[in-house]
Structure formats: structure tokens, C-alpha cells
C-alpha positions, 0 to 999 in steps of 0.5 A: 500500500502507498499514499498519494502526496501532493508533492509531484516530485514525491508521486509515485509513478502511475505505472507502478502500481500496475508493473509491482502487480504483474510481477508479483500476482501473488500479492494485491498492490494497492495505491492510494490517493490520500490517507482518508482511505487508509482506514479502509485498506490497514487492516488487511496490509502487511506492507507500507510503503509512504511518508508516514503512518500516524499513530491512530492508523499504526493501529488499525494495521494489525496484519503489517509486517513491513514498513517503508518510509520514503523520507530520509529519516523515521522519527515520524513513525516512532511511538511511544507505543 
């Protein structure tokens, strides 16, 4: 799963989604438009790939297995939790 952001430079890149599904048919590649759909599509993720993941939604993840931040550093994703 991968959240859209506003940024143009830091989209992902339409064509993406579709060639990680070709190659990777075992596996359901879902790319979002922006973090109001998350709490649709968290439950069942194992991976995350993104800017960040905002507590509130870090819970309703309970399957996620793998995440990926696309920024530099991580203390966005790190909570007290």
C-alpha cells in the first residue's frame, strides 16, 4: 500500500502500481490517493510503503509486517507505543 502526496516530485509513478502487480500476482498492490482511505485498506496490509503512518492508523494495521518510509529519516513513525 502507498499514499498519494501532493508533492509531484514525491508521486509515485502511475505505472507502478500496475508493473509491482504483474510481477508479483501473488500479492494485491494497492495505491492510494490520500490517507482518508487508509482506514479502509490497514487492516488487511502487511506492507507500507509512504511518508508516514500516524499513530491512530499504526493501529488499525494489525496484519503489517513491513514498513517503508520514503523520507530520509523515521522519527515520524516512532511511538511511544
Amino acid at each position: 500500500m502507498a499514499v498519494r502526496t501532493e508533492l509531484e516530485l514525491y508521486r509515485l509513478p502511475a505505472w507502478l502500481p500496475q508493473e509491482l502487480q504483474s510481477r508479483f500476482p501473488q500479492l494485491r498492490v494497492v495505491a492510494l490517493e490520500g490517507y482518508a482511505e487508509m482506514d479502509r485498506e490497514l487492516p488487511e496490509a502487511e506492507v507500507f510503503v509512504g511518508w508516514s503512518l500516524p499513530a491512530p492508523k499504526l493501529a488499525l494495521a494489525g496484519k503489517l509486517k513491513w514498513m517503508h518510509s520514503l523520507m530520509t529519516g523515521v522519527a515520524q513513525l516512532c511511538y511511544p507505543e
